[in-house]
PQR file of N, CA, C, O and H, with PARSE charges and radii, in Angstrom:
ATOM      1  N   UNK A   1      78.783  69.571 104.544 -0.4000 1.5000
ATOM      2  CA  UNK A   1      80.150  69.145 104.373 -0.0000 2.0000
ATOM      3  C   UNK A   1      80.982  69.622 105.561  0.5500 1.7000
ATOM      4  O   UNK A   1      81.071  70.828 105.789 -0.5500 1.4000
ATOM      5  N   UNK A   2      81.682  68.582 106.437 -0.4000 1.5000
ATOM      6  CA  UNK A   2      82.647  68.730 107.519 -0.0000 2.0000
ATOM      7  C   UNK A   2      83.934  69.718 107.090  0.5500 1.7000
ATOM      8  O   UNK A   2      84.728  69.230 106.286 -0.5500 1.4000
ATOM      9  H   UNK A   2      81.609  67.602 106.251  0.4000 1.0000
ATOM     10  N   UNK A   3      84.135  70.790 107.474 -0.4000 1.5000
ATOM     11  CA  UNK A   3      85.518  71.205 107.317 -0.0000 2.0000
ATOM     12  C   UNK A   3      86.250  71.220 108.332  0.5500 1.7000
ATOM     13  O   UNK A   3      86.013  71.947 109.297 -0.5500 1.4000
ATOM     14  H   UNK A   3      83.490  71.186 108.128  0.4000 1.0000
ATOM     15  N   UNK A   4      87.662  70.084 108.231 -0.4000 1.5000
ATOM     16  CA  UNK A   4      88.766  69.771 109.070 -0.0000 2.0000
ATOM     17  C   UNK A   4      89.629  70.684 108.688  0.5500 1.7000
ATOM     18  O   UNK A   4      90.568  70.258 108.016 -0.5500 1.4000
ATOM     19  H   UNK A   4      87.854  69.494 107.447  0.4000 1.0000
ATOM     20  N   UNK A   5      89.573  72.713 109.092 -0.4000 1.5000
ATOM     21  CA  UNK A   5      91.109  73.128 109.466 -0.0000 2.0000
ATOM     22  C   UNK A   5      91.691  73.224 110.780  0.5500 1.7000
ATOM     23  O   UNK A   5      90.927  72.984 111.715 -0.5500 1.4000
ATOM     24  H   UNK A   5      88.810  73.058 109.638  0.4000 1.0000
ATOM     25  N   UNK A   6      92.946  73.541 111.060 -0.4000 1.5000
ATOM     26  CA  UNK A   6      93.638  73.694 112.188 -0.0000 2.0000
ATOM     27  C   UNK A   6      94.934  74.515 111.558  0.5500 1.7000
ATOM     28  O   UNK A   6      95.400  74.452 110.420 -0.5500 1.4000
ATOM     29  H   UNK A   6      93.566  73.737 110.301  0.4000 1.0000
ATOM     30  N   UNK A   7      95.328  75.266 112.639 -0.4000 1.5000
ATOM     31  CA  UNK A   7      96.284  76.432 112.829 -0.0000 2.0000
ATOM     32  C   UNK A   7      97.582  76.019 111.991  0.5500 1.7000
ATOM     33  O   UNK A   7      98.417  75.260 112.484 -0.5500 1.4000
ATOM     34  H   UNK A   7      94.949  75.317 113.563  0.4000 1.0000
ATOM     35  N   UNK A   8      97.730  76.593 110.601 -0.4000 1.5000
ATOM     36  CA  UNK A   8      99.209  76.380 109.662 -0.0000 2.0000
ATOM     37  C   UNK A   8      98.172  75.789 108.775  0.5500 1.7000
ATOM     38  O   UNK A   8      98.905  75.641 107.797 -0.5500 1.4000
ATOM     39  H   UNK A   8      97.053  77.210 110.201  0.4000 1.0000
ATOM     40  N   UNK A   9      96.971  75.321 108.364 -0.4000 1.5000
ATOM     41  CA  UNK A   9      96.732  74.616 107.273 -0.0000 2.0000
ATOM     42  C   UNK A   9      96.377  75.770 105.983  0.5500 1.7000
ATOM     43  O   UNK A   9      96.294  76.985 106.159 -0.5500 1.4000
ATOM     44  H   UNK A   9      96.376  75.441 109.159  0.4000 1.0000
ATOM     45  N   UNK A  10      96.255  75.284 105.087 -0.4000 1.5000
ATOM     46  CA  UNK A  10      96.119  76.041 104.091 -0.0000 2.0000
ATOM     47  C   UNK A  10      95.238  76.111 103.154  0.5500 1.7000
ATOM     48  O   UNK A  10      95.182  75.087 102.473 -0.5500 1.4000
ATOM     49  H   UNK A  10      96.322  74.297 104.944  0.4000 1.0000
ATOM     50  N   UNK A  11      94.402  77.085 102.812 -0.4000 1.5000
ATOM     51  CA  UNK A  11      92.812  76.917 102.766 -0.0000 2.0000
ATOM     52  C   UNK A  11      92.601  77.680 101.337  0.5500 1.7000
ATOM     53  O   UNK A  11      93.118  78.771 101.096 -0.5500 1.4000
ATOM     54  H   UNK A  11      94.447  77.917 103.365  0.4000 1.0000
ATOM     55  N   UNK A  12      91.655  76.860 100.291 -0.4000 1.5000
ATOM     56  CA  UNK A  12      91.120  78.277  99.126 -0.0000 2.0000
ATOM     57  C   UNK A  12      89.949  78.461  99.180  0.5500 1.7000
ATOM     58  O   UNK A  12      89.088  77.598  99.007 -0.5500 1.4000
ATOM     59  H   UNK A  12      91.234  75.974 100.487  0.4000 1.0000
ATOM     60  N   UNK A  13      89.723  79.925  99.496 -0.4000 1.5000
ATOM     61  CA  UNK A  13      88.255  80.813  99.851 -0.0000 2.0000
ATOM     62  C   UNK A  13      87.919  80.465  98.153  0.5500 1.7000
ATOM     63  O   UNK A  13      88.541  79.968  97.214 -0.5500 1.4000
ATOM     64  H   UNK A  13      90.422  80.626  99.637  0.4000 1.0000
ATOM     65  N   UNK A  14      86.511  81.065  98.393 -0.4000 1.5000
ATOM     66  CA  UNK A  14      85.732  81.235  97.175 -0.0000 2.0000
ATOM     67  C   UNK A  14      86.175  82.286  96.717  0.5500 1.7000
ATOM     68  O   UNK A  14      86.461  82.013  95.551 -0.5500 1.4000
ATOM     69  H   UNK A  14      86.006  81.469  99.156  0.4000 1.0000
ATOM     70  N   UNK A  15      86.450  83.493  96.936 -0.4000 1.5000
ATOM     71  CA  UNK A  15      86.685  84.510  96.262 -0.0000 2.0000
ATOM     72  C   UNK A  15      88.219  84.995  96.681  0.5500 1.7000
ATOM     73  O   UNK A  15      88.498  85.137  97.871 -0.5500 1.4000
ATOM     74  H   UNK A  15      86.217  83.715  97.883  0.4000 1.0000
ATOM     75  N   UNK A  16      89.155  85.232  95.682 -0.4000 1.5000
ATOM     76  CA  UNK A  16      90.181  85.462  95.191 -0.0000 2.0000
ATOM     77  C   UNK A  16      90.536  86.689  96.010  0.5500 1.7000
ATOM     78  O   UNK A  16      89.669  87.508  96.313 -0.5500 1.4000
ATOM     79  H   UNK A  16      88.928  85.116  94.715  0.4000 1.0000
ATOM     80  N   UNK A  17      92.043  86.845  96.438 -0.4000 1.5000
ATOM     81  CA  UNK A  17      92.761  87.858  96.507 -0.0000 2.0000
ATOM     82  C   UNK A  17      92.798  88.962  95.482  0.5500 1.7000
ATOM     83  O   UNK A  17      92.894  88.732  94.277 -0.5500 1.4000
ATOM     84  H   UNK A  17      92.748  86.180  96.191  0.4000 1.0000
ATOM     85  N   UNK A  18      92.721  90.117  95.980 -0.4000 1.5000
ATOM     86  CA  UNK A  18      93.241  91.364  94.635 -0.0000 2.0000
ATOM     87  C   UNK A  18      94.283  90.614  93.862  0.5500 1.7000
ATOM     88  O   UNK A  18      94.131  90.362  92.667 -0.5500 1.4000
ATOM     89  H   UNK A  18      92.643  90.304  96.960  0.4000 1.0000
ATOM     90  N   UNK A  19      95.266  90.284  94.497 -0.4000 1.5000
ATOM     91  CA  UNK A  19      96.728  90.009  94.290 -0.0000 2.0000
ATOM     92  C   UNK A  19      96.290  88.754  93.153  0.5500 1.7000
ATOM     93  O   UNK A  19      96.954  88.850  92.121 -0.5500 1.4000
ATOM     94  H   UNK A  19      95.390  90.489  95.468  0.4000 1.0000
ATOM     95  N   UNK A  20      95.472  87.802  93.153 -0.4000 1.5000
ATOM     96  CA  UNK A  20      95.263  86.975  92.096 -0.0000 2.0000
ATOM     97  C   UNK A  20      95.322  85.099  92.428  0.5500 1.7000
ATOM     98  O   UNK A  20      95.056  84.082  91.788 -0.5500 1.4000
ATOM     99  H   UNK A  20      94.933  87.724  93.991  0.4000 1.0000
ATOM    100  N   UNK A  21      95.940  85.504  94.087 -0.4000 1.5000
ATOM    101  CA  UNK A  21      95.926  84.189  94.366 -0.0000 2.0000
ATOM    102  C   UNK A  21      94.380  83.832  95.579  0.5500 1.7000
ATOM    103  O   UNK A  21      93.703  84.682  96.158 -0.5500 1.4000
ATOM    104  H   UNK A  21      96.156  86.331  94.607  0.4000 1.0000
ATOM    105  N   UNK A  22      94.250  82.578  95.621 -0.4000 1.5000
ATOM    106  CA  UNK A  22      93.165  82.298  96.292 -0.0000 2.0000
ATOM    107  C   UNK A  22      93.357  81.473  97.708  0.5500 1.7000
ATOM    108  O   UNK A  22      92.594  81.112  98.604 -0.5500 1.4000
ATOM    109  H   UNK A  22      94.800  81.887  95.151  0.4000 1.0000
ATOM    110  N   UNK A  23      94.786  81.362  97.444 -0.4000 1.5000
ATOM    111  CA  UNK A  23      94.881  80.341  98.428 -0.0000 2.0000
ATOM    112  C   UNK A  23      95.501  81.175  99.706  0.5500 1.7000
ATOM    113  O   UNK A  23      96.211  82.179  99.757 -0.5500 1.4000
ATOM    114  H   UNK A  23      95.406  81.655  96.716  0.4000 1.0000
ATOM    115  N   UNK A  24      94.915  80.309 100.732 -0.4000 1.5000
ATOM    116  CA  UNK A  24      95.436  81.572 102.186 -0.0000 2.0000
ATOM    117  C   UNK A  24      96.194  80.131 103.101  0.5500 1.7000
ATOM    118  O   UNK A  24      96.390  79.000 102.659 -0.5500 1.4000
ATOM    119  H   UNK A  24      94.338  79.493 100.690  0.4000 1.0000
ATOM    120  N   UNK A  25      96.450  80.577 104.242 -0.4000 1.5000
ATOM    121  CA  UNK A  25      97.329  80.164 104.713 -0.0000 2.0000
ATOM    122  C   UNK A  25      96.728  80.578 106.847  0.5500 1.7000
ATOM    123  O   UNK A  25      96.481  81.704 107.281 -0.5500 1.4000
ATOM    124  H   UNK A  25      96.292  81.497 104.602  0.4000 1.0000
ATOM    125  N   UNK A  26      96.691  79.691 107.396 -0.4000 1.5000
ATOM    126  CA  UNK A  26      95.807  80.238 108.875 -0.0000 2.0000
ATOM    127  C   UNK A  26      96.931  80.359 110.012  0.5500 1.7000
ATOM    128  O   UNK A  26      97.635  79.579 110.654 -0.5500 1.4000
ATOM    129  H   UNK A  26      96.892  78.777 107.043  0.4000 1.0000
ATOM    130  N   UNK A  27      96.726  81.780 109.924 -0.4000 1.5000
ATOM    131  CA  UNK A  27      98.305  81.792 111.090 -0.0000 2.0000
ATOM    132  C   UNK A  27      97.658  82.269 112.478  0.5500 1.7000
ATOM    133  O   UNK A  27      98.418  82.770 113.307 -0.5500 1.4000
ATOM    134  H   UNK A  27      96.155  82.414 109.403  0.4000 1.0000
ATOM    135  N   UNK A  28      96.320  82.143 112.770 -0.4000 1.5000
ATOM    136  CA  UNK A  28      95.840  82.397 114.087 -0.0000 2.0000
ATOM    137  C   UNK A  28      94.341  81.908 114.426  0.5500 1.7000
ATOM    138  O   UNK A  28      93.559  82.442 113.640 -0.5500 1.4000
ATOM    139  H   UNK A  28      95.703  81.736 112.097  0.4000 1.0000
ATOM    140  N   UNK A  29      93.729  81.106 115.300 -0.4000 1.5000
ATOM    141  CA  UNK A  29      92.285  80.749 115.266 -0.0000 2.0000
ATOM    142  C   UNK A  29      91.715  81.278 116.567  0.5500 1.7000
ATOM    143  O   UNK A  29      92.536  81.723 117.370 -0.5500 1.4000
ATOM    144  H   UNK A  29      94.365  80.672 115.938  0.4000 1.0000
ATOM    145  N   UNK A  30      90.634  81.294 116.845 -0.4000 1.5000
ATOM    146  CA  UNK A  30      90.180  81.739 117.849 -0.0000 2.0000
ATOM    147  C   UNK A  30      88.438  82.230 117.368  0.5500 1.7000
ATOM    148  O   UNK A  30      87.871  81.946 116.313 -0.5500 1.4000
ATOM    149  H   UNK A  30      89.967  80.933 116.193  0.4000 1.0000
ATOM    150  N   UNK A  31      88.003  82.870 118.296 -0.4000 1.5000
ATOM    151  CA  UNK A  31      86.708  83.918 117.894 -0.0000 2.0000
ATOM    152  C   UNK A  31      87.029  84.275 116.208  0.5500 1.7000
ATOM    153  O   UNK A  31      86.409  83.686 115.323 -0.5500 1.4000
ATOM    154  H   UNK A  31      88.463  83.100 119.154  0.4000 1.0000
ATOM    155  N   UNK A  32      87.911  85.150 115.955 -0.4000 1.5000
ATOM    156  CA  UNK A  32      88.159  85.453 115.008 -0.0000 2.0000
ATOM    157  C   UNK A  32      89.560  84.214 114.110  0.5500 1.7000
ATOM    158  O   UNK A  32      90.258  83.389 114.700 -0.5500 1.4000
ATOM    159  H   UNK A  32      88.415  85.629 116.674  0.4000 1.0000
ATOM    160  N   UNK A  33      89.558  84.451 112.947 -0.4000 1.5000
ATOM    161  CA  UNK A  33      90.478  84.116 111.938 -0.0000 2.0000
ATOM    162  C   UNK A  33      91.373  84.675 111.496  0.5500 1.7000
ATOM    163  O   UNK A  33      91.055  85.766 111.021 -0.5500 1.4000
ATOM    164  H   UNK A  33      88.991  85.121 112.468  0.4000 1.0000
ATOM    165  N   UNK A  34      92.597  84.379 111.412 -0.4000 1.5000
ATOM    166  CA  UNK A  34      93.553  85.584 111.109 -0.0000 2.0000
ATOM    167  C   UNK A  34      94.254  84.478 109.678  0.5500 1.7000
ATOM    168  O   UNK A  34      94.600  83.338 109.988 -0.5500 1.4000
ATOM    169  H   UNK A  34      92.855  83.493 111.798  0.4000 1.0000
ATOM    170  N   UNK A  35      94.389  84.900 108.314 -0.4000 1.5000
ATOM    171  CA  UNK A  35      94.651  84.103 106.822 -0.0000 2.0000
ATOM    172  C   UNK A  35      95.723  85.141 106.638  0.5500 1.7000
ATOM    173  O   UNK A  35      95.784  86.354 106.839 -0.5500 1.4000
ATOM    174  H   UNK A  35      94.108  85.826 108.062  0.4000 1.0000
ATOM    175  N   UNK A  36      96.546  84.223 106.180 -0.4000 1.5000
ATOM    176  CA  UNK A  36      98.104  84.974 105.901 -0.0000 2.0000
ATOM    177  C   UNK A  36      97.663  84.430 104.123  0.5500 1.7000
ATOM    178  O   UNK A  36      97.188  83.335 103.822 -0.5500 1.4000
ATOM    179  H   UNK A  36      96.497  83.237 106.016  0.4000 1.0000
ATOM    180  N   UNK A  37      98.050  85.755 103.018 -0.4000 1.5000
ATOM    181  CA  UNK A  37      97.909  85.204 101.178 -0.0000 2.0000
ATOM    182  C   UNK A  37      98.751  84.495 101.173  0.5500 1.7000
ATOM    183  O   UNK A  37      99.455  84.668 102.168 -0.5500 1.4000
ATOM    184  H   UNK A  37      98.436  86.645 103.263  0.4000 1.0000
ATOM    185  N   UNK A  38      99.266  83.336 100.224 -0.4000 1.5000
ATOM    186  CA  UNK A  38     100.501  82.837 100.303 -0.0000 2.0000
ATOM    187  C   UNK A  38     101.113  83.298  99.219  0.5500 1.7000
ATOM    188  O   UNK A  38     102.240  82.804  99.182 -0.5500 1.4000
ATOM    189  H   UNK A  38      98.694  83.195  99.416  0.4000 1.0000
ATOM    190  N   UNK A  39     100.842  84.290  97.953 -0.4000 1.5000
ATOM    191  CA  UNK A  39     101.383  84.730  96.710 -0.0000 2.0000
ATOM    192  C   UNK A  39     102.245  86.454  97.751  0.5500 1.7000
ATOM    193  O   UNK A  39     103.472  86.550  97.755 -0.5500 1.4000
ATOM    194  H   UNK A  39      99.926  84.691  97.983  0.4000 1.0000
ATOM    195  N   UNK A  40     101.418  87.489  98.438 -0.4000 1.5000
ATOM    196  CA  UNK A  40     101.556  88.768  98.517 -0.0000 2.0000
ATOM    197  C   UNK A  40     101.991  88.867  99.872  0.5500 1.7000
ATOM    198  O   UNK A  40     102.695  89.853 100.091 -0.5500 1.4000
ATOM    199  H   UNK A  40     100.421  87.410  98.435  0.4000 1.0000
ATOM    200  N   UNK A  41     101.722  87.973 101.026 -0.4000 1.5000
ATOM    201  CA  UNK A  41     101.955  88.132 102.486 -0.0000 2.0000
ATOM    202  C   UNK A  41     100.975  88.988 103.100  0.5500 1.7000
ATOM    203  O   UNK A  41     101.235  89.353 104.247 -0.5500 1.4000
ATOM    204  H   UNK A  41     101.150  87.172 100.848  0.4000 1.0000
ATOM    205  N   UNK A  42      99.669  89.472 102.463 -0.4000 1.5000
ATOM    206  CA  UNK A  42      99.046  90.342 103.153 -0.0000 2.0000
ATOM    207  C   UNK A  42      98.379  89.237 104.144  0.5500 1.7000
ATOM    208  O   UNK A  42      98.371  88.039 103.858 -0.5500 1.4000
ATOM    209  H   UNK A  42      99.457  89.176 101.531  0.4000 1.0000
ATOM    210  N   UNK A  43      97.814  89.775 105.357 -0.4000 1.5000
ATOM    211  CA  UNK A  43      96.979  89.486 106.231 -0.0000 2.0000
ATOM    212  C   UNK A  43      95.821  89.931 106.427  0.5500 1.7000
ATOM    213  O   UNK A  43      95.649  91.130 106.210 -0.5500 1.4000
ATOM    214  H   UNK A  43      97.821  90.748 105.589  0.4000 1.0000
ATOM    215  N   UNK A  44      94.656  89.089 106.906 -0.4000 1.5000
ATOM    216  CA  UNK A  44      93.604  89.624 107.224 -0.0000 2.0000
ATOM    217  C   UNK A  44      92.709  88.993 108.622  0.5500 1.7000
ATOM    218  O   UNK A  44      93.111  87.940 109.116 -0.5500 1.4000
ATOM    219  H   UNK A  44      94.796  88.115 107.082  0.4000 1.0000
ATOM    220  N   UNK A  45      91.669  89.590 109.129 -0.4000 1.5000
ATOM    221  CA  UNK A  45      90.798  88.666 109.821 -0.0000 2.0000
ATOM    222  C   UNK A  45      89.527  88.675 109.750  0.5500 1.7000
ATOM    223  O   UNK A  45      88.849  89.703 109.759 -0.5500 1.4000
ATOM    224  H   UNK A  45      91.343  90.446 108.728  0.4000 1.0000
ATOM    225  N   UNK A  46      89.110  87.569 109.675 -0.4000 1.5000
ATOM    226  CA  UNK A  46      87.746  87.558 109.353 -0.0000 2.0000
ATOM    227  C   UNK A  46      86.890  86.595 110.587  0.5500 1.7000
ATOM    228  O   UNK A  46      87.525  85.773 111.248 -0.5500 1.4000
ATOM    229  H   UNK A  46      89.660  86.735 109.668  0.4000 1.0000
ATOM    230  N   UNK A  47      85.477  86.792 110.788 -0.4000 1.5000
ATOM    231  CA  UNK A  47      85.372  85.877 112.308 -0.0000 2.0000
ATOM    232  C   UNK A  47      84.893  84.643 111.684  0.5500 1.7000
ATOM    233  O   UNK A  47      84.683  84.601 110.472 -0.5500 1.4000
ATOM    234  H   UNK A  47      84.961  87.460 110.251  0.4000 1.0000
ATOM    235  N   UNK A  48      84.695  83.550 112.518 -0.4000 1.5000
ATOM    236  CA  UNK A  48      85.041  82.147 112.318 -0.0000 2.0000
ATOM    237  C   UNK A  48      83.707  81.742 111.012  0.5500 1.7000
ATOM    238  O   UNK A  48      83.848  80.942 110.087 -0.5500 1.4000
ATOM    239  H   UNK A  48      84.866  83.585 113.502  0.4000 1.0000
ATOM    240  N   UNK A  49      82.405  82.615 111.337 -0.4000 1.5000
ATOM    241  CA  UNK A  49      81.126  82.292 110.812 -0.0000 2.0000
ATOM    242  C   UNK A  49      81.250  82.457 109.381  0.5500 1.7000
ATOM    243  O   UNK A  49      81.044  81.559 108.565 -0.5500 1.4000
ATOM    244  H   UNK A  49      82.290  83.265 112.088  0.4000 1.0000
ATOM    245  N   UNK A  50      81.810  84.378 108.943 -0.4000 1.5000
ATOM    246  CA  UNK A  50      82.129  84.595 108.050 -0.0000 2.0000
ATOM    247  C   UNK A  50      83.132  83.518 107.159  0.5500 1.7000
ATOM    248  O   UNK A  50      82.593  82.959 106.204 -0.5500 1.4000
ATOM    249  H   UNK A  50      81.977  85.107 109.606  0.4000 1.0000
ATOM    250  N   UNK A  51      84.454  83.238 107.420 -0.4000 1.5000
ATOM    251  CA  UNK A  51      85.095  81.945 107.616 -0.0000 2.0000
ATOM    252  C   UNK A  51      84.535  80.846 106.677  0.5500 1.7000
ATOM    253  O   UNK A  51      84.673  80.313 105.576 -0.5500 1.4000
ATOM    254  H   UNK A  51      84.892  83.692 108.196  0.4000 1.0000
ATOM    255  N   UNK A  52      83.771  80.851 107.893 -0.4000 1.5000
ATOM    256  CA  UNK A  52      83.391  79.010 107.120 -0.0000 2.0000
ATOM    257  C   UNK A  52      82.372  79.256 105.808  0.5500 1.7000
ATOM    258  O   UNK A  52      82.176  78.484 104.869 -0.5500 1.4000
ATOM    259  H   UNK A  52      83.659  81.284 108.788  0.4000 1.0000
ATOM    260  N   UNK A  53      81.714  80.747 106.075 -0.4000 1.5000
ATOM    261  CA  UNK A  53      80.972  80.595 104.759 -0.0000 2.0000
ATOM    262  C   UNK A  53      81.539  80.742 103.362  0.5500 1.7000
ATOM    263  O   UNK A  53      81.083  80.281 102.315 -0.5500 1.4000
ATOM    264  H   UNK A  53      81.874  81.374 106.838  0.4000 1.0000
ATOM    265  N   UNK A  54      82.919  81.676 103.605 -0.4000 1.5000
ATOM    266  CA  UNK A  54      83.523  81.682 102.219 -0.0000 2.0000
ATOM    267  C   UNK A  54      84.695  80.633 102.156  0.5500 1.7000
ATOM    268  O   UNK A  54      85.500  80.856 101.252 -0.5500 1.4000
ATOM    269  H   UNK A  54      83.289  82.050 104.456  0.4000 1.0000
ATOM    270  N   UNK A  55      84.937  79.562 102.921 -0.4000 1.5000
ATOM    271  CA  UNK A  55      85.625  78.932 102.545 -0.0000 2.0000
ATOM    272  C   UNK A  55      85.022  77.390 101.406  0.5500 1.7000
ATOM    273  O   UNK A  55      83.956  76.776 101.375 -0.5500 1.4000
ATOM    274  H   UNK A  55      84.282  79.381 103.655  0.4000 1.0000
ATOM    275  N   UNK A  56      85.928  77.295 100.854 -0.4000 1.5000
ATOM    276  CA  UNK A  56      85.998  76.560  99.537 -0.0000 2.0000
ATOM    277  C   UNK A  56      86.384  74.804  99.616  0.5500 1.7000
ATOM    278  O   UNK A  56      85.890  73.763  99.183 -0.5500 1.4000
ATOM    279  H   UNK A  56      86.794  77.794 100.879  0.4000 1.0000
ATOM    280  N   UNK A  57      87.551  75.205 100.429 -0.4000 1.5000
ATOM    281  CA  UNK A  57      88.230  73.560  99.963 -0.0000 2.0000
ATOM    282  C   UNK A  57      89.389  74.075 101.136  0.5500 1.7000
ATOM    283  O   UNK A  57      89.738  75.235 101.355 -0.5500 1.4000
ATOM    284  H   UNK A  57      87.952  76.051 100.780  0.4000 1.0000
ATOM    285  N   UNK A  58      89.915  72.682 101.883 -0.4000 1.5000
ATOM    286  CA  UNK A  58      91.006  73.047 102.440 -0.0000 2.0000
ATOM    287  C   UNK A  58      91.557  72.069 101.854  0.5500 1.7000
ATOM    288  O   UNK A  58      90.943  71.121 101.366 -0.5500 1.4000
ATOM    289  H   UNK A  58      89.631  71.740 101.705  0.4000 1.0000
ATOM    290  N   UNK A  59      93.255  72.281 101.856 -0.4000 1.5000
ATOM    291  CA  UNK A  59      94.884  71.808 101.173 -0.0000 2.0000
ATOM    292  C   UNK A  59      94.821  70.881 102.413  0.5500 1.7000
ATOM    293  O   UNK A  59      94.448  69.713 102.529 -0.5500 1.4000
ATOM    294  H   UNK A  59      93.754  73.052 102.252  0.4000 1.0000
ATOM    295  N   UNK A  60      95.333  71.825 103.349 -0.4000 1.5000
ATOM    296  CA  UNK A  60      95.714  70.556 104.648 -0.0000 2.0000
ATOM    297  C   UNK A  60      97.470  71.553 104.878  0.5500 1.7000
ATOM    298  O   UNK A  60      98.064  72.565 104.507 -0.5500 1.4000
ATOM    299  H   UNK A  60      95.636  72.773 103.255  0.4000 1.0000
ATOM    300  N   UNK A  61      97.568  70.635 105.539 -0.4000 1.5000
ATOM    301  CA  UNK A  61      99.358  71.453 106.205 -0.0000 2.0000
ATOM    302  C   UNK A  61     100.448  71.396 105.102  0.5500 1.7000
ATOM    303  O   UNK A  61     100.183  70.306 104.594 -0.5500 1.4000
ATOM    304  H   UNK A  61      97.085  69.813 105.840  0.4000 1.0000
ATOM    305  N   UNK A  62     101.050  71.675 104.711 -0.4000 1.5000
ATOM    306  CA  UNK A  62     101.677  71.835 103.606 -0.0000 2.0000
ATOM    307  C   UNK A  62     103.420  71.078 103.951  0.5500 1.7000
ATOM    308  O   UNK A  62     104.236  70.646 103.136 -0.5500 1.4000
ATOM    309  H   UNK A  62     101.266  72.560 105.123  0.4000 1.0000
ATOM    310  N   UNK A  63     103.475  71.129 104.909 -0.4000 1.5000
ATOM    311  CA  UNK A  63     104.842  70.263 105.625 -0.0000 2.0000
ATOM    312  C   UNK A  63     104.184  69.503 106.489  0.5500 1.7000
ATOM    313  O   UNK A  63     104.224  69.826 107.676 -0.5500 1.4000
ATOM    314  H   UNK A  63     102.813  71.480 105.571  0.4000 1.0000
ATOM    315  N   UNK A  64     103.397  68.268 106.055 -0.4000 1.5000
ATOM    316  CA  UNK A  64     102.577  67.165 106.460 -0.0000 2.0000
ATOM    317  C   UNK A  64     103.857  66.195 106.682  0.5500 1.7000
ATOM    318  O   UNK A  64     104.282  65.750 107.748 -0.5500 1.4000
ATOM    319  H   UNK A  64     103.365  68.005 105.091  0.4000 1.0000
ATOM    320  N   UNK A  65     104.279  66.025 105.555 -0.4000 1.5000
ATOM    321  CA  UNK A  65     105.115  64.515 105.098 -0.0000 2.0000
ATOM    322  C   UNK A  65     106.168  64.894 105.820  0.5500 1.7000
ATOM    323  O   UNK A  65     106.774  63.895 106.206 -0.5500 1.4000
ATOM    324  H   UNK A  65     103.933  66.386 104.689  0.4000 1.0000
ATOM    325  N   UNK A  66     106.832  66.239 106.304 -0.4000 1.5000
ATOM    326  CA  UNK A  66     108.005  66.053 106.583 -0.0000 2.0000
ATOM    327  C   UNK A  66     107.731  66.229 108.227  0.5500 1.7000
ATOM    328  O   UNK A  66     108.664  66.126 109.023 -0.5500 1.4000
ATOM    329  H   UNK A  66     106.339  67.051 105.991  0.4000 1.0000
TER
END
């Protein structure tokens, strides 16, 4: 399965935040990944491999339409 993200889209990992939400938010790409929570504001980075293996499903940009 192709995963189309890019920088601002908004992504749900397989496994859940402490905080309770799942859905993250990509505020930096590169070598590494940098996922902003969108419920708590914590940040994290994880590298691109790790990444793609726990990711789930991407949303897409969330201010698409406007």
């Amino acid at each position: 399965m192709e995963k189309n993200y890019k920088l601002e889209s908004h992504v749900i990992m397989k496994k859940g935040h402490p905080c309770g939400a799942n859905e993250w938010k990509i505020t930096r790409m590169g070598v590494d990944i940098k996922l902003k929570c969108t419920k708590c504001g914590r940040e994290i980075m994880m590298d691109r491999l790790e990444f793609e293996k726990k990711l789930k499903k991407v949303i897409g940009d969330k201010n698409e339409d406007k």
